[in-house]
N, CA and C atoms as an extended XYZ file, in Angstrom:
537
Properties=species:S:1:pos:R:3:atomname:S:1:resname:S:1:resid:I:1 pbc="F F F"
N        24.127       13.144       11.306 N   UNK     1
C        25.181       12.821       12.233 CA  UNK     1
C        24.898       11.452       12.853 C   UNK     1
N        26.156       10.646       12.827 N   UNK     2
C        25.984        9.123       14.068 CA  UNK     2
C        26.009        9.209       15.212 C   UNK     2
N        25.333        8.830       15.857 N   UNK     3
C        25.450        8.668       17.259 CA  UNK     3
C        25.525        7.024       17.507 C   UNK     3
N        26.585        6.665       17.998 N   UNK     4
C        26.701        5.525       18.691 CA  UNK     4
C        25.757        5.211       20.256 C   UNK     4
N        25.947        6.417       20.964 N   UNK     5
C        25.426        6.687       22.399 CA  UNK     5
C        24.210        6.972       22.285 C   UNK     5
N        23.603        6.894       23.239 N   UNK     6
C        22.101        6.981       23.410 CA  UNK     6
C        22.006        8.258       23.252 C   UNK     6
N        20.562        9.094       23.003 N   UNK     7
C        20.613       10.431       23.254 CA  UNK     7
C        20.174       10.294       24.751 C   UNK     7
N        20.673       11.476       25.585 N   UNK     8
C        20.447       12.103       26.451 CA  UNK     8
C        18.906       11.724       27.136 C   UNK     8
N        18.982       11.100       28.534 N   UNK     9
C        17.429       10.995       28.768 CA  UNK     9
C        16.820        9.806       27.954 C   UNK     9
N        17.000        9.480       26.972 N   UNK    10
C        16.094        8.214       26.191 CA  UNK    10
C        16.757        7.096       26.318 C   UNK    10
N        17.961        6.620       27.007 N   UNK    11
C        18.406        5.176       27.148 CA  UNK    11
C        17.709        5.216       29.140 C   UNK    11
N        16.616        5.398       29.554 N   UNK    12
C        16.375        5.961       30.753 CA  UNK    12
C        14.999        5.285       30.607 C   UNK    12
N        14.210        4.714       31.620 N   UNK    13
C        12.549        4.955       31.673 CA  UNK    13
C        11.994        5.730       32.018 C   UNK    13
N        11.037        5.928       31.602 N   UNK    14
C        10.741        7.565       32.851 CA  UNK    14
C        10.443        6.736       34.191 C   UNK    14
N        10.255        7.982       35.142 N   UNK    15
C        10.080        7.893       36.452 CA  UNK    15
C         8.853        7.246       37.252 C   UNK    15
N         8.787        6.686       38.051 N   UNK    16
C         7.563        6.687       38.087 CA  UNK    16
C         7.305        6.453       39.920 C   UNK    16
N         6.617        5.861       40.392 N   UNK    17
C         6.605        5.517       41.887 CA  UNK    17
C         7.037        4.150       42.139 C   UNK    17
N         7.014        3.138       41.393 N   UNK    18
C         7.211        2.054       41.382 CA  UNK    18
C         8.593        1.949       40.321 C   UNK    18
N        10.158        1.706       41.373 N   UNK    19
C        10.937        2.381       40.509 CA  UNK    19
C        11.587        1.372       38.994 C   UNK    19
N        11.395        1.812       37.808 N   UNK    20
C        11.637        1.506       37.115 CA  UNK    20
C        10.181        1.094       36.121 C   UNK    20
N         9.592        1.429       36.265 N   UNK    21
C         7.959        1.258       35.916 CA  UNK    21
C         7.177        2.474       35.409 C   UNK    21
N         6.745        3.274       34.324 N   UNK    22
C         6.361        3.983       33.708 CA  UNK    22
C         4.989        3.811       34.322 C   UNK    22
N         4.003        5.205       34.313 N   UNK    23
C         2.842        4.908       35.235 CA  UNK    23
C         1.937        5.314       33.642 C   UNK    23
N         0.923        4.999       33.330 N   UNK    24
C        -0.031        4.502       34.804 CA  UNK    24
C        -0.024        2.705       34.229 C   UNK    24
N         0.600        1.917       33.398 N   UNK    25
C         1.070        0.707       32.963 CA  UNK    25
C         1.289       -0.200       34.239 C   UNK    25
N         0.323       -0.737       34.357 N   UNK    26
C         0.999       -2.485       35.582 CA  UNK    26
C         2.494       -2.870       35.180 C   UNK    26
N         3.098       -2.413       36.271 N   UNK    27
C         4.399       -3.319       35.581 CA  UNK    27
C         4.430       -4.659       36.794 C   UNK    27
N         4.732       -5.334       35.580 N   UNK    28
C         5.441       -6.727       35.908 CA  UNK    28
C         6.732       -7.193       35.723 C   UNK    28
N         7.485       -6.444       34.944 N   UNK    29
C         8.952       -7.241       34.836 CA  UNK    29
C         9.971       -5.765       33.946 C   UNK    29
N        10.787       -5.064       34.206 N   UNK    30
C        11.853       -3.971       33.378 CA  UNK    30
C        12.078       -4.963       32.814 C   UNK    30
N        12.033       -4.377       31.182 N   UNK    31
C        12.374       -4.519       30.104 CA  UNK    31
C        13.509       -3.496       29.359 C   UNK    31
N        15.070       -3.818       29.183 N   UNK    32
C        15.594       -3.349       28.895 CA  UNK    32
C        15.455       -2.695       27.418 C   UNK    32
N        15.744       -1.030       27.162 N   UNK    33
C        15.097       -0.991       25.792 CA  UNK    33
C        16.928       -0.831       25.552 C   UNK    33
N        16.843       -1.195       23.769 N   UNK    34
C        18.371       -1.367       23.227 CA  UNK    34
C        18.827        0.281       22.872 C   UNK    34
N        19.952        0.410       22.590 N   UNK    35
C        20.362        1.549       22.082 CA  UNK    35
C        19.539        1.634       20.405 C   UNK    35
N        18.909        2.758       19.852 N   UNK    36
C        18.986        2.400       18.701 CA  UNK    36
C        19.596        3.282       17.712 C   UNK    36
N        20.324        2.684       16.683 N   UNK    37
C        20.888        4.206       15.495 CA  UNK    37
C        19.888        4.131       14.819 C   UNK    37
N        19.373        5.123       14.747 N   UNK    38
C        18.763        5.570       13.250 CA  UNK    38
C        19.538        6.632       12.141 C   UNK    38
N        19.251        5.496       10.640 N   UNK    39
C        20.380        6.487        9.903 CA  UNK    39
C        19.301        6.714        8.784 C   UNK    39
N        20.077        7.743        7.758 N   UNK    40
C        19.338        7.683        6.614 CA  UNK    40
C        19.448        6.360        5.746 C   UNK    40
N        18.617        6.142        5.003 N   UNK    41
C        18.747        4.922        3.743 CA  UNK    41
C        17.651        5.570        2.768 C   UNK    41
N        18.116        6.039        2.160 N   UNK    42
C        16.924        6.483        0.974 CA  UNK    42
C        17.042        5.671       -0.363 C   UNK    42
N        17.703        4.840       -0.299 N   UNK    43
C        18.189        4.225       -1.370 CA  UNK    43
C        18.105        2.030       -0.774 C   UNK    43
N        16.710        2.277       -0.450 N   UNK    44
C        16.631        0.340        0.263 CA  UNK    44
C        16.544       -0.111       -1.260 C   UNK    44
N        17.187       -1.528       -1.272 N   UNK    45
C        16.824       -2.034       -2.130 CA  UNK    45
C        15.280       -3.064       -2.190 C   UNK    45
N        15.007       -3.288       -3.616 N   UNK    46
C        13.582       -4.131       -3.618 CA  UNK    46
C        14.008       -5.474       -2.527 C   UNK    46
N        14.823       -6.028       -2.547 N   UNK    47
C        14.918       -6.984       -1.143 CA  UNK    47
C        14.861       -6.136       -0.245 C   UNK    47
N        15.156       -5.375        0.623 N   UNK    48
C        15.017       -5.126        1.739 CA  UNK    48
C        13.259       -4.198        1.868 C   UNK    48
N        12.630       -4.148        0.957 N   UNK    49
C        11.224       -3.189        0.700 CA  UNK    49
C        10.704       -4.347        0.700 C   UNK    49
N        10.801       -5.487       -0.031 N   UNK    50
C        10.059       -6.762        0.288 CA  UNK    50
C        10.409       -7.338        1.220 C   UNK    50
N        11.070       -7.626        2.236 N   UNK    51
C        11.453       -8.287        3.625 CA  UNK    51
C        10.339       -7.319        4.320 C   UNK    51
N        10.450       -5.569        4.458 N   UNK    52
C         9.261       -5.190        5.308 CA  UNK    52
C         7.622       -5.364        5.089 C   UNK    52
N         7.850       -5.281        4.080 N   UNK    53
C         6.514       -5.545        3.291 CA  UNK    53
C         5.835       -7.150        4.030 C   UNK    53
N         6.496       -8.266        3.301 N   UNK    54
C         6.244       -9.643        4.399 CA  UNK    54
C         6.281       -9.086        5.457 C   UNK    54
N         7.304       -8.346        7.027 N   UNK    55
C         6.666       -8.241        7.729 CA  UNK    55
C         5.697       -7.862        8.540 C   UNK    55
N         5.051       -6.849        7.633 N   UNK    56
C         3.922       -6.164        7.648 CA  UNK    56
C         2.728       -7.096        7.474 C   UNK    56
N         2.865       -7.713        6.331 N   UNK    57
C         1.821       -8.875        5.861 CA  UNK    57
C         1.335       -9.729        6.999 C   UNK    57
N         3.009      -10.449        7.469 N   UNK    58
C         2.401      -11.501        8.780 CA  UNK    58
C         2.131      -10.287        9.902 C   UNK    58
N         2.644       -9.534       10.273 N   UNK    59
C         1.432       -8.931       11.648 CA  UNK    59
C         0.040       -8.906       11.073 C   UNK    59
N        -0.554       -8.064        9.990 N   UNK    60
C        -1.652       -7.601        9.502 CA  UNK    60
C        -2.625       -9.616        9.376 C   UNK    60
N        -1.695      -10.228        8.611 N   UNK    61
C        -2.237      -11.767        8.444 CA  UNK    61
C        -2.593      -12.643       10.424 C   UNK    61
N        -1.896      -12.315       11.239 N   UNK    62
C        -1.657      -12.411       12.697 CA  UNK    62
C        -2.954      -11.605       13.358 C   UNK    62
N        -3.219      -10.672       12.977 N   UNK    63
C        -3.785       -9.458       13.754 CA  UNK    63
C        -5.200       -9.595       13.229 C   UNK    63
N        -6.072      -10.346       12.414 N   UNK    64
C        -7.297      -10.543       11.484 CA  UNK    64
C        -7.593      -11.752       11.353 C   UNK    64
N        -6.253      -12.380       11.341 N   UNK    65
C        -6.540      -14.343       10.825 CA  UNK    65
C        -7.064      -14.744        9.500 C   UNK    65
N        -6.602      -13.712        8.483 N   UNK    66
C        -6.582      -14.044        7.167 CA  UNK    66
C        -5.232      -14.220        6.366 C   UNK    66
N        -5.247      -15.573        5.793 N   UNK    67
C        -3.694      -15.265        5.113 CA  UNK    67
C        -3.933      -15.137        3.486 C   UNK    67
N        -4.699      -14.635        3.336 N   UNK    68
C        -4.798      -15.061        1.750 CA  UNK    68
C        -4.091      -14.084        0.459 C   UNK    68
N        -3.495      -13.205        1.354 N   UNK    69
C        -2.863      -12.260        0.233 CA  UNK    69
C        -2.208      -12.540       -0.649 C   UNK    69
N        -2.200      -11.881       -1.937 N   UNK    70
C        -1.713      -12.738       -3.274 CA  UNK    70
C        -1.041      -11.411       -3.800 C   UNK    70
N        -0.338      -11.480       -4.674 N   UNK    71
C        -0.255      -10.114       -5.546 CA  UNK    71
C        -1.264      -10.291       -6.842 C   UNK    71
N        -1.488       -9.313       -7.417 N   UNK    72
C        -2.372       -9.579       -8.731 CA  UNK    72
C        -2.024       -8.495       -9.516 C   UNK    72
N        -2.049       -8.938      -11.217 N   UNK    73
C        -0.975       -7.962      -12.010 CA  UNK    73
C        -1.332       -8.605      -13.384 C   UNK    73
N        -1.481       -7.180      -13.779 N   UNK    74
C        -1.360       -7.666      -15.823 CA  UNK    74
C        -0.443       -7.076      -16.514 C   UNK    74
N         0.166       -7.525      -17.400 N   UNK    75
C         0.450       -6.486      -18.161 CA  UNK    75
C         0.171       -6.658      -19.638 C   UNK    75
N         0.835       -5.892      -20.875 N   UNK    76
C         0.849       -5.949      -21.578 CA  UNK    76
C         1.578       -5.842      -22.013 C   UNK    76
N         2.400       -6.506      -23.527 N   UNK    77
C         3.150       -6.388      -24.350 CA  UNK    77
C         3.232       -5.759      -25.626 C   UNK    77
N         4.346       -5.473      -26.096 N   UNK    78
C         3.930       -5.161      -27.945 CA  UNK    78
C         4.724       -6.109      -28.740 C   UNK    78
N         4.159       -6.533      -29.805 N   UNK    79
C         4.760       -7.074      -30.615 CA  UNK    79
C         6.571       -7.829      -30.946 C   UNK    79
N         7.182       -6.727      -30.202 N   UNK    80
C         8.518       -6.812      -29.953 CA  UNK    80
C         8.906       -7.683      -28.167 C   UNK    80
N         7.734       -8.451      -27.581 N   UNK    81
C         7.490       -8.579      -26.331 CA  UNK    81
C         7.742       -7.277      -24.919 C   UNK    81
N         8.046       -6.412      -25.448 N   UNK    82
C         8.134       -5.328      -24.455 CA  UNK    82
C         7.316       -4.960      -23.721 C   UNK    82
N         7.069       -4.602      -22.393 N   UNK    83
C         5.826       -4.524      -21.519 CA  UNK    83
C         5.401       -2.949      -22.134 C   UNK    83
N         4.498       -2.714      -22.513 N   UNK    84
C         4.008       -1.638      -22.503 CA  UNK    84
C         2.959       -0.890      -21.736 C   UNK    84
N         2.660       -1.617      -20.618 N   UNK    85
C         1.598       -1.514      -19.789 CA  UNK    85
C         1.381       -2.550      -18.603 C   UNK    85
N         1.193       -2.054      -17.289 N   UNK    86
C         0.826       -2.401      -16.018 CA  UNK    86
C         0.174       -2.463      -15.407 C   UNK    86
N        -0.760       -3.371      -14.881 N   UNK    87
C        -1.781       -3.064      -13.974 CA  UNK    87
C        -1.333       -3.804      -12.542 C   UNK    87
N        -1.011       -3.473      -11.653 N   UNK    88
C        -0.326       -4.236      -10.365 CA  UNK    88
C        -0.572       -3.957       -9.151 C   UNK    88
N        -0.756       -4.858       -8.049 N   UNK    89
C        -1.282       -4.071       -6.928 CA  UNK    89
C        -1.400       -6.312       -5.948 C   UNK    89
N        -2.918       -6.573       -4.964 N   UNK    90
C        -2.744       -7.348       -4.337 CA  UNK    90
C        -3.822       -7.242       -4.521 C   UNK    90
N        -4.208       -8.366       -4.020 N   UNK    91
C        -5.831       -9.286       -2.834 CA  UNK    91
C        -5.565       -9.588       -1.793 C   UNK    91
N        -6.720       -9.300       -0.727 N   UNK    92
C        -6.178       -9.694        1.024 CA  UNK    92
C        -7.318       -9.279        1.578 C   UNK    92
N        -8.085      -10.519        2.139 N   UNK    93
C        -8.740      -10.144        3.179 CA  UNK    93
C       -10.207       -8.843        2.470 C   UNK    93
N       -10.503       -9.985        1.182 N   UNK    94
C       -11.442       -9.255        0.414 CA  UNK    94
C       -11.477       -7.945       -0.135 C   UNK    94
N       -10.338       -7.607        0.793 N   UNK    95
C        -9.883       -5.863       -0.402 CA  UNK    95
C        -8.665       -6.422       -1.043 C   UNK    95
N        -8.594       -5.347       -1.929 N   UNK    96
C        -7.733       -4.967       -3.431 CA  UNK    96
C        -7.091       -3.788       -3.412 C   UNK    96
N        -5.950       -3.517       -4.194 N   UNK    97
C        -5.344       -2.355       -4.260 CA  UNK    97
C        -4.705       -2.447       -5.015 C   UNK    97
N        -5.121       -1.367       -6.354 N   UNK    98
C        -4.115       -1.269       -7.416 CA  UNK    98
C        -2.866       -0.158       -6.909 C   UNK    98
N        -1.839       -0.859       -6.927 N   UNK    99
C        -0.616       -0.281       -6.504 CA  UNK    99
C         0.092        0.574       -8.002 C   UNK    99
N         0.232        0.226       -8.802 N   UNK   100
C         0.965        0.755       -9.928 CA  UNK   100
C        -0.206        0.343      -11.539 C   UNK   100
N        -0.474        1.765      -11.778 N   UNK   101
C        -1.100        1.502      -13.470 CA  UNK   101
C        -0.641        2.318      -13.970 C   UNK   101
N         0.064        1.638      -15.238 N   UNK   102
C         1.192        2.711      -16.530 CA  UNK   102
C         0.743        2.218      -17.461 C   UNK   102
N         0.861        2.718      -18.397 N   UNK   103
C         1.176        2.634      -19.940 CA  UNK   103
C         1.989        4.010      -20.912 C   UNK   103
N         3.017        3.004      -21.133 N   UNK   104
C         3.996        3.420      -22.107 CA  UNK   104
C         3.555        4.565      -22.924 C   UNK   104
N         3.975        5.745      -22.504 N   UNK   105
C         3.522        7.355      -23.553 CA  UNK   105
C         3.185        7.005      -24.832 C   UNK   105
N         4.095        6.048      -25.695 N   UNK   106
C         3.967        6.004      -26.812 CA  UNK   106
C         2.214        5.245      -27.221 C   UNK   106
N         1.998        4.349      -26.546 N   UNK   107
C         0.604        3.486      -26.192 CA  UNK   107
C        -0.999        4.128      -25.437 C   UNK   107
N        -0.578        5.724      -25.090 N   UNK   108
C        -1.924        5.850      -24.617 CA  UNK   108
C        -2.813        6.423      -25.377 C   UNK   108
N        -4.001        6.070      -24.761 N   UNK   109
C        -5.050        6.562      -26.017 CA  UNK   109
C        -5.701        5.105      -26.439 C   UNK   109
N        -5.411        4.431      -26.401 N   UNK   110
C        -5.723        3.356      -27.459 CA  UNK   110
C        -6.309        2.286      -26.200 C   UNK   110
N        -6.753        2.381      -25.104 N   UNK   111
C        -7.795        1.667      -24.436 CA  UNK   111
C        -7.077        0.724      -23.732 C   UNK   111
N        -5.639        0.649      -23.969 N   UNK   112
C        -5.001       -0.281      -23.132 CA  UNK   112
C        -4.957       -0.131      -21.763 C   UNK   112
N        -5.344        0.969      -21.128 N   UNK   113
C        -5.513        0.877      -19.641 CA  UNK   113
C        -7.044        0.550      -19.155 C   UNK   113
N        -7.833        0.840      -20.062 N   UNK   114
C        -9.232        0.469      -19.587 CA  UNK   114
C        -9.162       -1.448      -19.716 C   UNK   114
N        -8.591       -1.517      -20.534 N   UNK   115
C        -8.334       -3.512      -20.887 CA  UNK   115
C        -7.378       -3.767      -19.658 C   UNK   115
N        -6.701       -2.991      -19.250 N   UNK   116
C        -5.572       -3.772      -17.646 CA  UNK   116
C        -6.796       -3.382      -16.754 C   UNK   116
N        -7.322       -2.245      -16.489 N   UNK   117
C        -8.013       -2.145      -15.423 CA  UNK   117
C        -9.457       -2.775      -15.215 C   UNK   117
N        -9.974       -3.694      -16.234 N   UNK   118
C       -11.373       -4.768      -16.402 CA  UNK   118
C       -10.480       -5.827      -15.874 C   UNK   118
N        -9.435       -6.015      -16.341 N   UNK   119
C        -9.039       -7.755      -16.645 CA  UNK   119
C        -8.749       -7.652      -14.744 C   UNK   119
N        -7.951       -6.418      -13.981 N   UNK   120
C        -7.594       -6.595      -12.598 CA  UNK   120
C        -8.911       -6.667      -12.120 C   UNK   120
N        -9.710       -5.891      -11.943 N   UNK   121
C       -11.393       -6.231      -11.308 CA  UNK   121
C       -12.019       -7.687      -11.532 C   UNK   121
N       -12.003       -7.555      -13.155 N   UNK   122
C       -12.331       -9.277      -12.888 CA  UNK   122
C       -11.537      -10.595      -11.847 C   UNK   122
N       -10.873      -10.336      -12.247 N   UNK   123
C        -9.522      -10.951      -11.324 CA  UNK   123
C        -9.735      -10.652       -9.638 C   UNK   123
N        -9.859       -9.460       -9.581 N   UNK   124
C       -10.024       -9.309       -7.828 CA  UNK   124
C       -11.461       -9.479       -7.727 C   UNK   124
N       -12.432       -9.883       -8.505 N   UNK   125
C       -14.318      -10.013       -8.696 CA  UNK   125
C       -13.894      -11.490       -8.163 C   UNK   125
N       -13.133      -12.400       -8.985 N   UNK   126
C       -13.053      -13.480       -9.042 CA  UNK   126
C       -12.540      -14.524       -7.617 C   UNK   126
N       -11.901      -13.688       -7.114 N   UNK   127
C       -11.040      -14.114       -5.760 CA  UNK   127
C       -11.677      -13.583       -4.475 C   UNK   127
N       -12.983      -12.985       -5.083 N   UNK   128
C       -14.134      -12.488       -3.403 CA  UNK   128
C       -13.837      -11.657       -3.306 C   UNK   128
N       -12.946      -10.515       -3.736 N   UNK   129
C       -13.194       -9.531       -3.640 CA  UNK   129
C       -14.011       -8.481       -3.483 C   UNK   129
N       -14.453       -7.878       -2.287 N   UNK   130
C       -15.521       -6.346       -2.106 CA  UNK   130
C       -15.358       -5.241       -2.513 C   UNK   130
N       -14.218       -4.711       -2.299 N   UNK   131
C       -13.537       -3.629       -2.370 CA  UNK   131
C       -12.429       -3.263       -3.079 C   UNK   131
N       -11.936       -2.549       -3.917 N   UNK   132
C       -11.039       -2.269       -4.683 CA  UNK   132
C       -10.329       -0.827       -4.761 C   UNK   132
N        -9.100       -0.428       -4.215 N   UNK   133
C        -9.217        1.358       -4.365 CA  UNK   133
C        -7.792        1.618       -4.915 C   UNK   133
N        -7.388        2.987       -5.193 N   UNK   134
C        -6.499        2.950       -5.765 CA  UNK   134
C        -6.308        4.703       -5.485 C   UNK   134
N        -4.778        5.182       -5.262 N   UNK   135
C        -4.750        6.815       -5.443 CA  UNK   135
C        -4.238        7.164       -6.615 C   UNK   135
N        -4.524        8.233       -7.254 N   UNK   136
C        -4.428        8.706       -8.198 CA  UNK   136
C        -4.261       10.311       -8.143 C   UNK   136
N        -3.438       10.756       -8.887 N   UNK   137
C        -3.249       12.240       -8.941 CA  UNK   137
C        -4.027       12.807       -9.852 C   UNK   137
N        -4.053       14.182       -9.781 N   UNK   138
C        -5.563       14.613      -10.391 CA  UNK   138
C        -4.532       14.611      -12.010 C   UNK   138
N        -3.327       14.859      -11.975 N   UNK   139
C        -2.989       14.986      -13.082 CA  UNK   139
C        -2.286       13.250      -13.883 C   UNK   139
N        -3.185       12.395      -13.092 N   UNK   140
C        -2.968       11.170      -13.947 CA  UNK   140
C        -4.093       10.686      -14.698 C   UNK   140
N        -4.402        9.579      -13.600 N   UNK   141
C        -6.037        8.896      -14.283 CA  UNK   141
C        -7.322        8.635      -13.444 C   UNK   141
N        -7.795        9.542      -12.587 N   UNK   142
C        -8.966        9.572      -11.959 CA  UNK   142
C       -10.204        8.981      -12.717 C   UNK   142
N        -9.739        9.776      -13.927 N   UNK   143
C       -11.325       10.078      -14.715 CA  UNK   143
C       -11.255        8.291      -15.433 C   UNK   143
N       -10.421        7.468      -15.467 N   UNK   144
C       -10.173        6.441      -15.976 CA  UNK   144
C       -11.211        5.406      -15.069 C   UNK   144
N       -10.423        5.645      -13.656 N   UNK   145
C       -11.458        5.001      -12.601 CA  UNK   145
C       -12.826        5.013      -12.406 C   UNK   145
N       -12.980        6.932      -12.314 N   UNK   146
C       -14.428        7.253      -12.315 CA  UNK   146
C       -15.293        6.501      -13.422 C   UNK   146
N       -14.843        6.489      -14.929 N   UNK   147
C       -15.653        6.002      -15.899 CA  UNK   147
C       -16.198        4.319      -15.277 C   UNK   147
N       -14.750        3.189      -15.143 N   UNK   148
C       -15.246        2.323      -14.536 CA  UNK   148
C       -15.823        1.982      -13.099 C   UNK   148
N       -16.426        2.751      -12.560 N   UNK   149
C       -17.335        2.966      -11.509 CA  UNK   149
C       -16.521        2.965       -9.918 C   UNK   149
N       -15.145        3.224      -10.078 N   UNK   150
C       -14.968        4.250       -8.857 CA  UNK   150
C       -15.392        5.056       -8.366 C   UNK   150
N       -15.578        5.384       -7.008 N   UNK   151
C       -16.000        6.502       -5.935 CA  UNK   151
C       -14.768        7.325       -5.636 C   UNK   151
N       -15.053        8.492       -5.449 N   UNK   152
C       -13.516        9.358       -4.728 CA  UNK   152
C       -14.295        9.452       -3.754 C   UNK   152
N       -13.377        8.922       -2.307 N   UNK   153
C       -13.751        8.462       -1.346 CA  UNK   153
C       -12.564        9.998       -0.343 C   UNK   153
N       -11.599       10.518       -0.960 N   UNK   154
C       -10.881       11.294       -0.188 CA  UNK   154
C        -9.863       11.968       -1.117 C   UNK   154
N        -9.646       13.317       -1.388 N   UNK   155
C        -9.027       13.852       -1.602 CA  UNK   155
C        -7.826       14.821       -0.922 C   UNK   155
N        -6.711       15.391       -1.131 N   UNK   156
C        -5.900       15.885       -0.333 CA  UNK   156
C        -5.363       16.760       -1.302 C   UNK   156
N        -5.647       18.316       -1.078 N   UNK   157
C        -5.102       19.374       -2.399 CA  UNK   157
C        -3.597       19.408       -1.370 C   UNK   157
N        -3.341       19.874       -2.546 N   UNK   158
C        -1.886       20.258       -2.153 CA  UNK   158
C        -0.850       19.040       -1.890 C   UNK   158
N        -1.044       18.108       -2.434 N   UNK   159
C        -0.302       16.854       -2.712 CA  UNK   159
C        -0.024       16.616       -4.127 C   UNK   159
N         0.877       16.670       -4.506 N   UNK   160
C         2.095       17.507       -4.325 CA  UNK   160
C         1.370       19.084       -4.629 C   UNK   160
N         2.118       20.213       -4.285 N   UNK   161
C         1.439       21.093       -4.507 CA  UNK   161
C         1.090       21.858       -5.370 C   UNK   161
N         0.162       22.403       -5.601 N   UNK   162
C        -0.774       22.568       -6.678 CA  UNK   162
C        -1.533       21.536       -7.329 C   UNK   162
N        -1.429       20.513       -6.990 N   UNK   163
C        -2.264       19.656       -7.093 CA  UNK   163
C        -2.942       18.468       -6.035 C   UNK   163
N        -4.008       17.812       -6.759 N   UNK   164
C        -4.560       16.624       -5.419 CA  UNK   164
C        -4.384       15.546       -6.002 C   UNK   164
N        -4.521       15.077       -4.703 N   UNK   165
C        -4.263       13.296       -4.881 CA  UNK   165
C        -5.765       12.988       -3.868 C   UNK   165
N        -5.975       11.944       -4.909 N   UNK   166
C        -7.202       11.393       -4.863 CA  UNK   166
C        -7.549        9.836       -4.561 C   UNK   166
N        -8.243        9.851       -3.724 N   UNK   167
C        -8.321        8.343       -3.537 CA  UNK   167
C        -9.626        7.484       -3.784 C   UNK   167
N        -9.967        6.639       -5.166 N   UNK   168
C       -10.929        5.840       -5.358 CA  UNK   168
C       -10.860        4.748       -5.265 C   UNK   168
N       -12.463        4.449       -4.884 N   UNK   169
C       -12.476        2.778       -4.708 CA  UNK   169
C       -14.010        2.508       -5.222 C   UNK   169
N       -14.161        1.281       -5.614 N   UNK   170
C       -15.179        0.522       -6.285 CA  UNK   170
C       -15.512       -0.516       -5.386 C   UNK   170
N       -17.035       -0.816       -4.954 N   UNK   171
C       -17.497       -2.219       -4.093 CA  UNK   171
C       -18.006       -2.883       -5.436 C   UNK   171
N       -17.548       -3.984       -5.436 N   UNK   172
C       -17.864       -4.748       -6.396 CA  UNK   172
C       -19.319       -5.650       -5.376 C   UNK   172
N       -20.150       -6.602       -5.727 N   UNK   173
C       -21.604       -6.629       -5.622 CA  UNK   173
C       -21.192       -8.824       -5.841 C   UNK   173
N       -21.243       -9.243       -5.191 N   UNK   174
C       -21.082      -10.368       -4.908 CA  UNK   174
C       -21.631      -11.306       -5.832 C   UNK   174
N       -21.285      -12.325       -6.476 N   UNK   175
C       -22.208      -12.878       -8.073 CA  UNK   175
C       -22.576      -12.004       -8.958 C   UNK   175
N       -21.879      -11.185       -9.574 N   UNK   176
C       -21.891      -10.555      -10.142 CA  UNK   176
C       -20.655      -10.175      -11.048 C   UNK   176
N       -20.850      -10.297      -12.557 N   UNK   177
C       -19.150       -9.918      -12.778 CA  UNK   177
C       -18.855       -8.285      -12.818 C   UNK   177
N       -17.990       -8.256      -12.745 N   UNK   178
C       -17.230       -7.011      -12.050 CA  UNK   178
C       -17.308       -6.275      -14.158 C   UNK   178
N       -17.723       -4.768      -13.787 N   UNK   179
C       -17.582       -4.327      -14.866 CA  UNK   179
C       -16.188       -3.140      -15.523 C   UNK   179
């Protein structure tokens, strides 16, 4: 349902002794808060997921005083130039995060994710990278990570349910290439 109008009580400050001043906060100056709608959008587009994303970046880049975030990404092709494989994610502030690793049903088996997931480590080895992590469902590729020397650092059963989601990460070792 829309509501144009405030709800009830929340276009209001609370009460306090000092009137218009929320306790136990020093106030110095009422600050009007706006009406706000909140609606559904389950359907943002990649512009509007990348507009929050940047503004996430500059607070997080603001809030540390590092700007160095990059995206970092491989993929692979077949013969016909078709991507058949992904390795994608960022660098920032000496951590890493593989955000998305696929390969094409027809393509697995054949080592192409262990070749995206060396070439991204080297790559995030290469740019100072410490840290590297990534979640994974138990029914994807844990054991992919584990082989190249991920830690499961946190698990959560029942995500989605009947199964866990798992979260690994690798410290890569400074002068050293990343294996």
């Amino acid at each position: 349902m829309r509501r144009s109008e405030p709800l009830a009580g929340l276009d209001r400050p609370p009460k306090s002794s000092i009137a218009g001043c929320p306790r136990p906060l020093p106030c110095k100056q009422r600050v009007s808060r706006m009406t706000a709608l909140v609606e559904p959008r389950h359907d943002l587009s990649s512009t509007e997921i990348d507009a929050v994303e940047q503004s996430l970046y500059d607070f997080n880049r603001r809030a540390i005083g590092r700007n160095d975030g990059r995206g970092l990404g491989f993929v692979i092709r077949d013969d016909a130039r078709r991507v058949i494989g992904v390795a994608a994610g960022y660098s920032w502030a000496g951590t890493s995060e593989i955000k998305q690793m696929w390969i094409d049903e027809a393509y697995r088996g054949r080592g192409y994710a262990r070749d995206l997931l060396r070439a991204f480590v080297v790559e995030a080895a290469r740019r100072g990278v410490r840290r590297i992590w990534v979640a994974s469902h138990d029914f994807q590729a844990p054991g992919l990570y584990e082989k190249a020397g991920f830690r499961r650092v946190a698990e959560f059963a029942g995500w989605p349910e009947g199964h866990t989601n798992i979260v690994l990460c690798k410290t890569l070792i400074a002068g050293q290439e990343a294996d």
